[in-house]
C-alpha positions, 0 to 999 in steps of 0.5 A: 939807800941800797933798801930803797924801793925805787932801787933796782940792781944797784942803782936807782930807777928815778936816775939819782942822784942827778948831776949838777946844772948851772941853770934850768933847761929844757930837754929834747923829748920836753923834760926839765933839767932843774938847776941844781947848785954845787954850793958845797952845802951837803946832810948826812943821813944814815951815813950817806952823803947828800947834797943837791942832787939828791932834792926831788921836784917839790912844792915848798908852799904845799910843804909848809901848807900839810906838813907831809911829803909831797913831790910833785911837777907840773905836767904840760904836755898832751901825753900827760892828758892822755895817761889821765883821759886816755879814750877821750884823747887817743884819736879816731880807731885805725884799721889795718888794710891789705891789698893783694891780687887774689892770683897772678899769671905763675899761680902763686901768691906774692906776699909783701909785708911793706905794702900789705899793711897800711896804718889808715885812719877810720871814720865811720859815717855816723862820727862824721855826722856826729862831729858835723853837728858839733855833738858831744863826743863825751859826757861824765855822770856823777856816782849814785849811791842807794840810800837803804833803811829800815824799821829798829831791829828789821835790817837784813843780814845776808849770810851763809853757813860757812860765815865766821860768827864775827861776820854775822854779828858784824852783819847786823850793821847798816848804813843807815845805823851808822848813820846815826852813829855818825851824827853821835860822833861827828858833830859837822854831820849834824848838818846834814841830812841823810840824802845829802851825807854821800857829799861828805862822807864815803860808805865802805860797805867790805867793813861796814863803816 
């Protein structure tokens, strides 16, 4: 559809609709051509025709599953990890290193844009010590998330001169308030204690909820 987010100028960034494929294959850069079938069969909707080479990649279980859109494709090349741990992945740091005599026999400076520049890789003593000794090269800690209380009636309320009275009063609400309303609403949060409620439950502190 020309209102389409995905369009641009007239035609359509994700490249629809695809041509029609006898059989599944595998592109030079490692990308799937999915089979798409000229069975004739086509939907009209909003007045455009479509057929089968309008379908987007899709999991028929996890459709039936949630009952939502859900597009997806399975990612099975290095660059898809990097996008996803890029500083774990993008390799030792690289250095760029010139070399060039700091004077001839004419006086005069040769500058060689080929030779001056060389992409080398970079290992410091200390990384190789490190991987030597098999040592961790990374680590993931889990979020800590401060749990506050308070006496009834002594929460404080942080505000200044120029804060709508709205923001004021809706001040007056604390995490751990609201964490005996959510036991009020929710009856699986009745299972779990305050130190244990950040495994369940997310506090947005912008809206106090």
């Amino acid at each position: 559809m020309k209102s389409s987010p995905c369009m641009q100028n007239g035609k359509c960034t994700k490249h629809f609709p695809k041509k029609f494929v006898e059989s599944t294959s595998i592109d030079e850069e490692g990308y799937p051509i999915y089979k798409r079938r000229d069975d004739g069969r086509s939907t009209t909707r909003e007045g455009i025709d479509l057929d089968n080479r309008y379908v987007v990649p899709h999991n028929r279980f996890l459709l039936l599953k949630y009952g939502a859109y859900i597009n997806v494709e399975w990612c099975n090349q290095s660059r898809s990890i990097k996008c996803l741990f890029k500083y774990v992945n993008k390799g030792h740091d690289r250095v760029t290193v010139a070399f060039s005599q700091s004077e001839n026999i004419d006086d005069s400076r040769i500058v060689d844009e080929i030779n001056m520049y060389c992409n080398c890789r970079y290992i410091s003593p200390c990384e190789v010590a490190w991987r030597i000794f098999n040592f961790p090269i990374h680590h993931r800690e889990l979020p800590v998330e401060r749990l506050s209380f308070h006496l009834d009636g002594n929460q404080n309320i942080i505000f200044t001169d120029d804060d709508p009275i709205d923001t004021v009063v809706n001040g007056k609400k604390s995490m751990f308030l609201k964490w005996f309303e959510a036991n009020k609403e929710f009856p699986e949060a009745r299972q779990l204690k305050y130190a244990e409620f950040p495994l369940k439950y997310v506090w947005k502190q912008e809206s106090k909820k």
